[in-house]
C-alpha positions as CSV (number, residue, x, y, z in Angstrom):
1,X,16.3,-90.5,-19.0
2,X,15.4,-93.2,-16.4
3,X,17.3,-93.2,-13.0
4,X,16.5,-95.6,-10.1
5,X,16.7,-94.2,-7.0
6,X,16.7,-96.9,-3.9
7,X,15.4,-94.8,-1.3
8,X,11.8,-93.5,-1.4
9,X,12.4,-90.0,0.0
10,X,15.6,-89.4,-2.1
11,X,14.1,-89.9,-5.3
12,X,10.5,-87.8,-4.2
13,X,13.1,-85.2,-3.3
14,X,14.7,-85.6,-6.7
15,X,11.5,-85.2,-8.3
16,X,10.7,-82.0,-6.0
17,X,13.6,-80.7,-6.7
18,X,13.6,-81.1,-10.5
19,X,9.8,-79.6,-10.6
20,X,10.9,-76.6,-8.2
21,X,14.4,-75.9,-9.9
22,X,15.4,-73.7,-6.4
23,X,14.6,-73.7,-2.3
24,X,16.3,-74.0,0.9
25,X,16.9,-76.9,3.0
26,X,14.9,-75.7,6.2
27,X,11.8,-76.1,3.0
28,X,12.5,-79.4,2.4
29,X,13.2,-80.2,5.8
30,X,9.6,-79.2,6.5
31,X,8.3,-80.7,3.1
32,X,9.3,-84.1,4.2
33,X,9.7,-83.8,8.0
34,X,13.0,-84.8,8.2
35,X,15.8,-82.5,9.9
36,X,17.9,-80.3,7.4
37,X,21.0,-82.7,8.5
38,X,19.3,-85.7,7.0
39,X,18.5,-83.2,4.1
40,X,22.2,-82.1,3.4
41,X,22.6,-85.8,3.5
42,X,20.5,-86.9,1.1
43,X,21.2,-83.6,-1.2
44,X,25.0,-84.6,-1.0
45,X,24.5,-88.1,-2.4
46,X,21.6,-86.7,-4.7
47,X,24.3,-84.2,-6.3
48,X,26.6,-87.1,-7.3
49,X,24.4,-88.3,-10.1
50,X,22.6,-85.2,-10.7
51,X,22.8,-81.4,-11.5
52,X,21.9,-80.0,-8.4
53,X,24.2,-77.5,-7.0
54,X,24.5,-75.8,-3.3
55,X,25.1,-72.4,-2.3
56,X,25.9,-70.9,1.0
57,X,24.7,-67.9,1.9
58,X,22.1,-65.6,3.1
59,X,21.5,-63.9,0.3
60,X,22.0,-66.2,-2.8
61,X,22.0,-69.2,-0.4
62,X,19.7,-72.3,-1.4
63,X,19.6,-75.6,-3.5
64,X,19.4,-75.3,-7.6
65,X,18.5,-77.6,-9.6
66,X,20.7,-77.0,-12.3
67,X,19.5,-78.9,-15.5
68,X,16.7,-78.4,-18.4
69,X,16.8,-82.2,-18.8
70,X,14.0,-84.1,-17.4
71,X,14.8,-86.9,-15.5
72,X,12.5,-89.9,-14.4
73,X,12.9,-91.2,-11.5
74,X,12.4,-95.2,-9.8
């Protein structure tokens, strides 16, 4: 399934995410040098079109990609 994706670091963090299936945001925050606000913000929009789910926590804490369909993204 094709999805277009307007903004460049949205969709390669999309595409991370999908390859990785789990991490934190302090990981992607340092992946793509960007604070872990401006990742929550783009997670939250992300998780409106897409399986990804959030967890809070220490010990189960983290970002999930959720899904064993592959996605392309534009």
């Amino acid at each position: 399934m094709t999805i277009f994706i307007g903004n460049e670091r949205q969709r390669e963090l999309a595409e991370y995410l999908q390859k990785q299936k789990a991490t934190t945001a302090q990981a992607l925050a340092d992946r793509f040098g960007v604070s872990e606000r401006t990742i929550r913000s783009d997670i939250k929009k992300l998780a409106m079109k897409f399986p990804i789910l959030v967890k809070q926590g220490k010990v189960n804490g983290g970002i999930y990609w959720e899904s064993k369909e592959l996605y392309e993204f534009k």
